[in-house]
C-alpha positions as CSV (number, residue, x, y, z in Angstrom):
1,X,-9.6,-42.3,-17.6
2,X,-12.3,-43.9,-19.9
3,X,-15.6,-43.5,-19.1
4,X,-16.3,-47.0,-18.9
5,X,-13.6,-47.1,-15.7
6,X,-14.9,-44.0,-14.1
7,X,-18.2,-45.3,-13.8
8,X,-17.0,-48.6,-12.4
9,X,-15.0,-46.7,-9.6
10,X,-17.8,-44.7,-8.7
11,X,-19.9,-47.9,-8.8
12,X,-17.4,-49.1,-6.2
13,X,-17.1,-46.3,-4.4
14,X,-20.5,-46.0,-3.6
15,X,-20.9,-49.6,-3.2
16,X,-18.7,-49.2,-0.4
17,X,-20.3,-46.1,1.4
18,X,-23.4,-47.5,1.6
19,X,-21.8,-50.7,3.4
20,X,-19.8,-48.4,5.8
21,X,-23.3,-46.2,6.9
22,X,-24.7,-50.1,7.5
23,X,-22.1,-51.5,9.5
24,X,-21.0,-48.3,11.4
25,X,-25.4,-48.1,12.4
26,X,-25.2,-52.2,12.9
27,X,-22.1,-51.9,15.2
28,X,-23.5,-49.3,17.7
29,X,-25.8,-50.8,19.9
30,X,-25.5,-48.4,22.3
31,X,-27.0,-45.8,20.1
32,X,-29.9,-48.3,19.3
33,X,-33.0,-48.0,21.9
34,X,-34.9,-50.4,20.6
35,X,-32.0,-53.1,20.7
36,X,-31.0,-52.3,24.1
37,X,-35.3,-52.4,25.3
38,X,-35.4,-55.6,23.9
39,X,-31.7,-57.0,25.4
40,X,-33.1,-56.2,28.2
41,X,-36.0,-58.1,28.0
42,X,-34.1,-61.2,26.9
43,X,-31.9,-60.7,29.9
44,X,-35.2,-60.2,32.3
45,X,-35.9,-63.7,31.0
46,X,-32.7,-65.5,31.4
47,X,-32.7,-64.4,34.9
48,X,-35.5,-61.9,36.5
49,X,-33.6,-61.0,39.3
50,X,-29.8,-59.7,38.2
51,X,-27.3,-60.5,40.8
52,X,-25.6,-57.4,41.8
53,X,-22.6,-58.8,42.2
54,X,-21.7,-59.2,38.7
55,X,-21.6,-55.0,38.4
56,X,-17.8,-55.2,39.5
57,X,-16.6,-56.9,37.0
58,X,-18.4,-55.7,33.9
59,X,-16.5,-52.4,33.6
60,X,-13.2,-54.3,33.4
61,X,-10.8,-54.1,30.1
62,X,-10.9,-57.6,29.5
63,X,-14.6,-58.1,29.6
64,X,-14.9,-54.8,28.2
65,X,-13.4,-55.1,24.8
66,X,-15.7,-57.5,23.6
67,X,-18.4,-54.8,23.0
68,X,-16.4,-54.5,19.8
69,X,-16.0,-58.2,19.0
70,X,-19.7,-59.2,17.4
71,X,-20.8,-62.8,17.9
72,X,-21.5,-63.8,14.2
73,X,-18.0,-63.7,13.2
74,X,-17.5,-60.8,11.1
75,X,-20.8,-61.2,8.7
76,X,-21.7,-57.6,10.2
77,X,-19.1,-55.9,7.8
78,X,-20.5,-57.5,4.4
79,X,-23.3,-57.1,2.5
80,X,-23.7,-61.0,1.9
81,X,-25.4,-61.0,5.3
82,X,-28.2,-58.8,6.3
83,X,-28.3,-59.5,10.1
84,X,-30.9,-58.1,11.9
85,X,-29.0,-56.8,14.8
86,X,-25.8,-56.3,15.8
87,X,-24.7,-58.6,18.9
88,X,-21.5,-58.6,20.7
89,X,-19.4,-61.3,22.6
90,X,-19.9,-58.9,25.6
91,X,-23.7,-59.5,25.4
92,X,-22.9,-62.9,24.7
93,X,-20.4,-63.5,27.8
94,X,-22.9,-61.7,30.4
95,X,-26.0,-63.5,29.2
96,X,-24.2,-66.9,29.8
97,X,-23.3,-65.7,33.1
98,X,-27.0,-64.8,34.0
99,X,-28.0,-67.8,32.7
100,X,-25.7,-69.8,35.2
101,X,-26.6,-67.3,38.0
102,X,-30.3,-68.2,37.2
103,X,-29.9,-72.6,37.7
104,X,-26.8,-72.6,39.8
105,X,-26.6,-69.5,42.0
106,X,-23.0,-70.2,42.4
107,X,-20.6,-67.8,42.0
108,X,-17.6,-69.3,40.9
109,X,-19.8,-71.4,37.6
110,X,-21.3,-67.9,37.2
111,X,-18.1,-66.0,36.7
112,X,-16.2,-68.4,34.6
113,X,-19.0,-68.3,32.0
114,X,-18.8,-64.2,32.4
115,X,-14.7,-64.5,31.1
116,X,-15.6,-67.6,29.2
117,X,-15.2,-65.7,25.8
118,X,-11.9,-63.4,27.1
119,X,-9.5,-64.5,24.4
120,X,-12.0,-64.1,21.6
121,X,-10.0,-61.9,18.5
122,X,-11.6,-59.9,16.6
123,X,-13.8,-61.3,13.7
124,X,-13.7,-64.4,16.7
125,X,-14.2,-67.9,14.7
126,X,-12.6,-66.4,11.5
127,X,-9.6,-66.4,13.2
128,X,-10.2,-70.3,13.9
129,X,-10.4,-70.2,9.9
130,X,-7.5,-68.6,9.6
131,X,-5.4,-71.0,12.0
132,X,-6.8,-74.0,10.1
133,X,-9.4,-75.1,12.3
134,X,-12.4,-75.0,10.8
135,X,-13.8,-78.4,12.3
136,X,-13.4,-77.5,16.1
137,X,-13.1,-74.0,16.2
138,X,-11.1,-73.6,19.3
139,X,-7.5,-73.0,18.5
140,X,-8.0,-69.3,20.3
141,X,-9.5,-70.9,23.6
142,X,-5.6,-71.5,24.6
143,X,-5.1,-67.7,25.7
144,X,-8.5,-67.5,27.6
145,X,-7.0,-68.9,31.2
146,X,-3.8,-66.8,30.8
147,X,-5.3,-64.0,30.1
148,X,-7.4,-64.7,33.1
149,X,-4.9,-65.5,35.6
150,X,-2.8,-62.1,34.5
151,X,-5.4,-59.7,35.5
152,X,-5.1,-58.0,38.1
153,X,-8.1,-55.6,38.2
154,X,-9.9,-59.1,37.3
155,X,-7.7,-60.5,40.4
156,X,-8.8,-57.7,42.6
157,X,-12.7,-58.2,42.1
158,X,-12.4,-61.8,42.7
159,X,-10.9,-61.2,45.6
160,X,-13.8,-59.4,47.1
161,X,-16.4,-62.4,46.3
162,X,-13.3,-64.9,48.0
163,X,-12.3,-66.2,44.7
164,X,-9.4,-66.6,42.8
165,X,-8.5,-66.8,38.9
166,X,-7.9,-69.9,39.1
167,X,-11.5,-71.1,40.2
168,X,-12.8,-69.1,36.8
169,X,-9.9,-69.5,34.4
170,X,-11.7,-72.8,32.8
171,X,-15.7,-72.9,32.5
172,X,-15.2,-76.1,30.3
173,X,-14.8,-77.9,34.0
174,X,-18.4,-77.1,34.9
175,X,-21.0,-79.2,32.2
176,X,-23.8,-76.3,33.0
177,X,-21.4,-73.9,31.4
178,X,-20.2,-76.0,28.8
179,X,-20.0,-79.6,27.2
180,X,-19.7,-81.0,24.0
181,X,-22.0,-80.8,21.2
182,X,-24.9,-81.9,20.8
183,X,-25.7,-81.5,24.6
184,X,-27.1,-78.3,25.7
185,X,-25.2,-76.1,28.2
186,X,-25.2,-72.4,29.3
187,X,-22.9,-71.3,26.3
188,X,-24.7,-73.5,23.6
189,X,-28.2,-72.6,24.5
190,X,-27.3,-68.3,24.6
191,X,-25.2,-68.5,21.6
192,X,-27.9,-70.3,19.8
193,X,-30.8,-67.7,20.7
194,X,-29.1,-64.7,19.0
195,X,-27.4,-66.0,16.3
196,X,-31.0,-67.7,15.2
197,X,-32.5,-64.4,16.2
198,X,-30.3,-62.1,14.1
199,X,-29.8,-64.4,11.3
200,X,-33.2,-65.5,10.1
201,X,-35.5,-64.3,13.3
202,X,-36.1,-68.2,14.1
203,X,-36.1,-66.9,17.8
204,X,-38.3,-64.2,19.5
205,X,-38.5,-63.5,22.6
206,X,-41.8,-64.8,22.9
207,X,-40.2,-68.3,21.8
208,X,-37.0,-67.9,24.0
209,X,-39.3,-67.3,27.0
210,X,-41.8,-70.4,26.4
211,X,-38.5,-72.6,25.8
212,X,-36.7,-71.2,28.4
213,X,-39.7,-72.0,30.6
214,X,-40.0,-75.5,30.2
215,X,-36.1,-75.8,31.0
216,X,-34.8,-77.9,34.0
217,X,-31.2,-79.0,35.0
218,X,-31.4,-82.6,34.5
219,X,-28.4,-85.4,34.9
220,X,-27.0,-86.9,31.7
221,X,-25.8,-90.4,30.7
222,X,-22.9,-89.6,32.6
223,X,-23.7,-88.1,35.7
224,X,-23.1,-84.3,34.6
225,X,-26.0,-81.6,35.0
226,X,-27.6,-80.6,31.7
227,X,-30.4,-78.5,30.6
228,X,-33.6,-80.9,29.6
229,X,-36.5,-80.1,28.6
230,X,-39.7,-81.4,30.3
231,X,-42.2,-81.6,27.1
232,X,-41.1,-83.4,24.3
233,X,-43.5,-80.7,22.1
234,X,-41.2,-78.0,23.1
235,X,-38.2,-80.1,22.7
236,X,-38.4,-81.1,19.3
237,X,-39.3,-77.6,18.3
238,X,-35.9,-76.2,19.8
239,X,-34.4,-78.9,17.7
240,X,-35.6,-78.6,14.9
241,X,-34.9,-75.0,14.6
242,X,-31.5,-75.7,16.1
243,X,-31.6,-77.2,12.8
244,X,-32.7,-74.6,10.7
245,X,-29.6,-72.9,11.8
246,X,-27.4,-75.9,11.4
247,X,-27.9,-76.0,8.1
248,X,-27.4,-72.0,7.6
249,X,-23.9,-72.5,9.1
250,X,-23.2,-75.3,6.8
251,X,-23.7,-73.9,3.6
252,X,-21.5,-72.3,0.9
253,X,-22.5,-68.2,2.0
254,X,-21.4,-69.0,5.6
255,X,-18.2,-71.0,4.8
256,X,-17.1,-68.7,2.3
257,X,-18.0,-65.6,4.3
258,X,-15.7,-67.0,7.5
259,X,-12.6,-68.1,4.9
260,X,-12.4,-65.0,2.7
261,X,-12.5,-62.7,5.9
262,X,-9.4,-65.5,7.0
263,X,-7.7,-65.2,4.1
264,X,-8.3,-60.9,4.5
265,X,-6.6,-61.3,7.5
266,X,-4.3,-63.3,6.8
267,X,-3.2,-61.1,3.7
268,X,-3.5,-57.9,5.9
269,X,-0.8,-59.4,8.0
270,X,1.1,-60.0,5.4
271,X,1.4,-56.5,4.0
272,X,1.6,-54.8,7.0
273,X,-2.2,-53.4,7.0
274,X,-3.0,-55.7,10.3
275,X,-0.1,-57.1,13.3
276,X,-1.1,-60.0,14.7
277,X,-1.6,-58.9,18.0
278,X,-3.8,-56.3,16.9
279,X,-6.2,-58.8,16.7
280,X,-7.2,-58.5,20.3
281,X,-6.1,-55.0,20.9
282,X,-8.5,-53.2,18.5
283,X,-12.3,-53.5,18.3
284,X,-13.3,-54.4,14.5
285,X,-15.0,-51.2,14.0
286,X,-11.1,-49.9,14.2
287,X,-9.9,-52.8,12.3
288,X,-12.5,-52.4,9.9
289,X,-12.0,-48.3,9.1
290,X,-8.4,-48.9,9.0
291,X,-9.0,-51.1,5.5
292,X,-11.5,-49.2,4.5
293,X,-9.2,-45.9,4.5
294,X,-6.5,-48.1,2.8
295,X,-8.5,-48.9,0.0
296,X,-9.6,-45.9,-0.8
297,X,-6.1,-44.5,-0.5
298,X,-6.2,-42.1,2.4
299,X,-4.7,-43.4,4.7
300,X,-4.4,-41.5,8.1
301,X,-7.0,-40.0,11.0
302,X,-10.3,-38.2,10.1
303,X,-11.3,-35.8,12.9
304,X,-14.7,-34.8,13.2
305,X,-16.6,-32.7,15.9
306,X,-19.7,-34.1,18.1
307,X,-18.1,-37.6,17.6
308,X,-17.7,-40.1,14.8
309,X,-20.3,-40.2,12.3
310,X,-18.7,-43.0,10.5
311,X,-16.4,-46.3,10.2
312,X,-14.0,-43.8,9.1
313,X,-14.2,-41.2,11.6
314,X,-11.3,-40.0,14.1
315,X,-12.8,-43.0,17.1
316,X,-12.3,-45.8,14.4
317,X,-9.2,-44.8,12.8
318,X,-5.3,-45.8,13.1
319,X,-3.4,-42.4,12.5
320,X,-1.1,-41.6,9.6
321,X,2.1,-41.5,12.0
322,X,1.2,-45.3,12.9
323,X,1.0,-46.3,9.3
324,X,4.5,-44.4,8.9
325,X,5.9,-46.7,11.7
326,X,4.9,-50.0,9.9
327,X,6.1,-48.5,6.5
328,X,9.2,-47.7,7.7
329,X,9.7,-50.9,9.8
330,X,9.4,-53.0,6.7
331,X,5.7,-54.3,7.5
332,X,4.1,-52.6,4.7
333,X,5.9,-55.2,1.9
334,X,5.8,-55.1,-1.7
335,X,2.9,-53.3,-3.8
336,X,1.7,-57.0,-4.9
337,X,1.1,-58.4,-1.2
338,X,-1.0,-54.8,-0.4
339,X,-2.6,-55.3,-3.9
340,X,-3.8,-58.8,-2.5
341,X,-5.0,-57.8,0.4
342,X,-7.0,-55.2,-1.0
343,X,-8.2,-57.2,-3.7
344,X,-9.7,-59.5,-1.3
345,X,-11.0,-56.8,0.9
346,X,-12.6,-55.5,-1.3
347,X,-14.6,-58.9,-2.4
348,X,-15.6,-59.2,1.5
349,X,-17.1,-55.5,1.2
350,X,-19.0,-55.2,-1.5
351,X,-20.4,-59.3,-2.5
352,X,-23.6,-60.1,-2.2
353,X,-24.5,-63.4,-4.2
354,X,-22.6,-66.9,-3.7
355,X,-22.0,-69.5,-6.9
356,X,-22.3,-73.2,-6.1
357,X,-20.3,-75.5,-8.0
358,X,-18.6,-78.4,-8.8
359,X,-14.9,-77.5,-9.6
360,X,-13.2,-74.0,-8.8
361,X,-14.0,-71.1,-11.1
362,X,-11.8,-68.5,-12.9
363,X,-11.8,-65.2,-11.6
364,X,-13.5,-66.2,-8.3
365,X,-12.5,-66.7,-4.6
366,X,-13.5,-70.3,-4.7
367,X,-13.6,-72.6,-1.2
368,X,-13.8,-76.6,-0.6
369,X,-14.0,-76.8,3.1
370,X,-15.8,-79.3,6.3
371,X,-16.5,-77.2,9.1
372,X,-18.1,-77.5,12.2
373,X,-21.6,-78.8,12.8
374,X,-23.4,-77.4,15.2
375,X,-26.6,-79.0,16.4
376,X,-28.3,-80.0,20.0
377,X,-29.8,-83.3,20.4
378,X,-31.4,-82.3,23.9
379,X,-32.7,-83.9,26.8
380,X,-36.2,-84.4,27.3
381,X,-37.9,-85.5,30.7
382,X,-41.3,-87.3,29.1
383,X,-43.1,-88.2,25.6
384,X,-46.4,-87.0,26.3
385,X,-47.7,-83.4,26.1
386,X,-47.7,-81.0,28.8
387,X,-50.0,-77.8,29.4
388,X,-48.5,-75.0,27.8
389,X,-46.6,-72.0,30.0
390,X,-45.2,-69.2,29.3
391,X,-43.6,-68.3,32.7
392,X,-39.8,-68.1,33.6
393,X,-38.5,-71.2,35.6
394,X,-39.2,-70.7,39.1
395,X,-35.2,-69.4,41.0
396,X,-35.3,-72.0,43.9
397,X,-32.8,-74.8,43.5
398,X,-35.2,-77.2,45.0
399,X,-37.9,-76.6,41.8
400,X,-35.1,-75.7,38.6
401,X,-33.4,-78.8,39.1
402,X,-34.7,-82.7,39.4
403,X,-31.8,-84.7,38.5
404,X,-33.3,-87.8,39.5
405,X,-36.0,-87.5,36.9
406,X,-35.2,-90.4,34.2
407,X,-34.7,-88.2,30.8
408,X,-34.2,-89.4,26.9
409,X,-32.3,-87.3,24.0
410,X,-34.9,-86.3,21.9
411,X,-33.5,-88.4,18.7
412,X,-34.3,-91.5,20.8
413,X,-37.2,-90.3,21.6
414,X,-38.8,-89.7,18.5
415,X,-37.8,-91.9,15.3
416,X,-38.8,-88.6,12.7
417,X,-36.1,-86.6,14.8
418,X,-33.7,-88.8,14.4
419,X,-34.4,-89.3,10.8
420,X,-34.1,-85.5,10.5
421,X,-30.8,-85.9,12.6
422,X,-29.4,-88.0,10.0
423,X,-30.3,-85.8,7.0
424,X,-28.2,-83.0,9.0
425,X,-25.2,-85.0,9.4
426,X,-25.3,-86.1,5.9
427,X,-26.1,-83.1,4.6
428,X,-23.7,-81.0,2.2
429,X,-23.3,-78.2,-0.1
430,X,-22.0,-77.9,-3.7
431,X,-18.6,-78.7,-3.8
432,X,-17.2,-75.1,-4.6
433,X,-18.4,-71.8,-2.8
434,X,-17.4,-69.3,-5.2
435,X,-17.6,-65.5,-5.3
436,X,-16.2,-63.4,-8.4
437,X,-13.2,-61.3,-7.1
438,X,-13.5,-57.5,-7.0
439,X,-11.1,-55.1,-9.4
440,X,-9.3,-52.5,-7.9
């Protein structure tokens, strides 16, 4: 082999290794102390009191397999994204639910935004990407209520707190859970607090706790609760870092990060390196050292002692007689579809810089896509300023909730809001996100 290729491989190779040792330390919370102090302080503010009810449920499969599934959509496997911390649709699902617990105290709201997130796949919105629905991003909300009403472990804890699946199968029925954007609900305003947090660190906890403290659960324009805010100080600045991460998720390094890892998938089905279904049978950390083995050619199960050290080690590997069963099934198809898929793969693991521009490039992954804008225009209960507070709402329903207090979204109530509003929603990228394709 020339020199010239030898020291490209080992380029790539090494490339590759140090993205594994990154992800494989970014998808272990558990083994991060720090992370889990400082979850648990976010969840001391969401709700200072956790109801003890909720323990039943959150050792159940269903809930349980989205430790594996992270909330920002697969950018934890590529070394485009440096996220600061690695944040699960678990975390995500029982925060909601704490959040509900905290304004409502009602079960049955509380427990449908707990499964709210049950039919996420791995990778979650990429698979929206994948299905062609980049502008909602909802196509895999259809299997959430099944999947729901054909548990029966889930069944049987229900029916200890005198509920049924049906009374949790849909939390879109319940505005505090969830309502359309830009109105603030339960999902919108956890999602938004760790996503901003681990993306840019636009949200600390000392921020979460002084916005989550001037909260309220206010009526909107027609009749639904709805988070408000009761300074319009505190409001704009939720907005306007709302914002900040608006515009993250509308630019070329998001959108090409979600469709290449679409397109991955989709060519992984194709040549037999993924099934379908897999997609919400295996966490992505399996998902993820299955590739990984593949494209370096060893395929099969690495066993180690005292655990997995790696992505590749024995806990995050499909074994060599299961790769025999797809070959000889058909599934793994011709050398070009696996050559595909591994080109592509291998752009995902190892790019790190995006190209802008105007037309689609040669030799580059190139995307041209709208997606979904996500933004809050909240509520806000008065104009002038309030003192300043940094304590948790107080847990009475009588003081967390006034919903005859006359409120205003906070575009209407300040004209330089809504100017900045309109840039948003007018705002877009280059034409082209383009990344240069990886050699095998």
């Amino acid at each position: 082999m020339p020199n010239g290729a030898q020291n490209r491989n080992a380029r790539d190779r090494n490339e590759l290794q140090d993205q594994n040792a990154a992800a494989a330390k970014t998808a272990a919370p558990a083994q991060n102390a720090r992370a889990q102090k400082k979850l648990a302080r976010y969840q001391k503010i969401l709700c200072p009191d956790f109801p003890d009810f909720l323990n039943k449920y959150l050792s159940l499969k269903i809930l349980e397999r989205l430790k594996g599934i992270g909330l920002l959509c697969g950018t934890d496997w590529t070394p485009l994204f440096h996220n600061r911390f690695y944040y699960s649709r678990y975390d995500h699902s029982l925060n909601c639910a704490l959040i509900v617990w905290n304004w409502t105290r009602d079960k049955k709201k509380t427990l449908a935004a707990l499964f709210h997130d049950v039919s996420t796949p791995a990778f979650s919105h990429v698979i929206d990407f994948k299905n062609g629905d980049a502008l909602t991003q909802e196509s895999t909300e259809d299997k959430n209520a099944a999947m729901i009403c054909a548990d029966k472990d889930l069944a049987a804890a229900l029916a200890q707190d005198g509920l049924a699946a049906s009374d949790v199968c849909d939390y879109h029925k319940f505005s505090i859970c969830d309502n359309e954007v830009p109105q603030l609900s339960a999902d919108r305003l956890e999602y938004m607090f760790p996503s901003g947090a681990s993306l840019e660190g636009w949200f600390s906890l000392r921020a979460v706790k002084r916005f989550y403290a001037d909260l309220f659960v206010a009526k909107d324009e027609k009749d639904n609760d709805e988070f408000a805010f009761k300074t319009k100080r505190i409001a704009l600045d939720y907005f306007r870092r709302i914002l900040k991460i608006g515009y993250f998720l509308q630019r070329n390094k998001d959108k090409i990060a979600m469709e290449l890892l679409a397109r991955v998938v989709d060519a992984a089905i194709k040549c037999g390196a993924l099934r379908e279904d897999e997609l919400w049978l295996l966490n992505e950390r399996e998902i993820i050292g299955r590739w990984d083995a593949l494209l370096r050619g060893k395929v099969g199960e690495r066993k180690t002692k005292g655990g997995p050290q790696s992505v590749e080690a024995a806990a995050f590997l499909v074994s060599e007689q299961s790769f025999a069963m797809q070959k000889n099934n058909g599934q793994l198809k011709t050398d070009e579809a696996r050559r595909d898929f591994l080109r592509l793969y291998k752009t995902y693991r190892t790019m790190k810089k995006v190209r802008g521009s105007s037309a689609p490039l040669d030799g580059y992954f190139c995307v041209q896509l709208d997606v979904k804008r996500r933004w809050i225009n909240p509520l806000v209960a008065q104009t002038e300023e309030s003192p300043r507070t940094n304590e948790v709402a107080p847990l009475s329903q009588e003081t967390v909730t006034d919903k005859s207090q006359k409120v205003f979204r906070v575009c209407d109530a300040s004209p330089r809001a809504a100017k900045e509003r309109d840039r948003f929603l007018a705002y877009n990228d280059t034409p082209y996100a383009c990344i240069r394709l990886a050699e095998l």
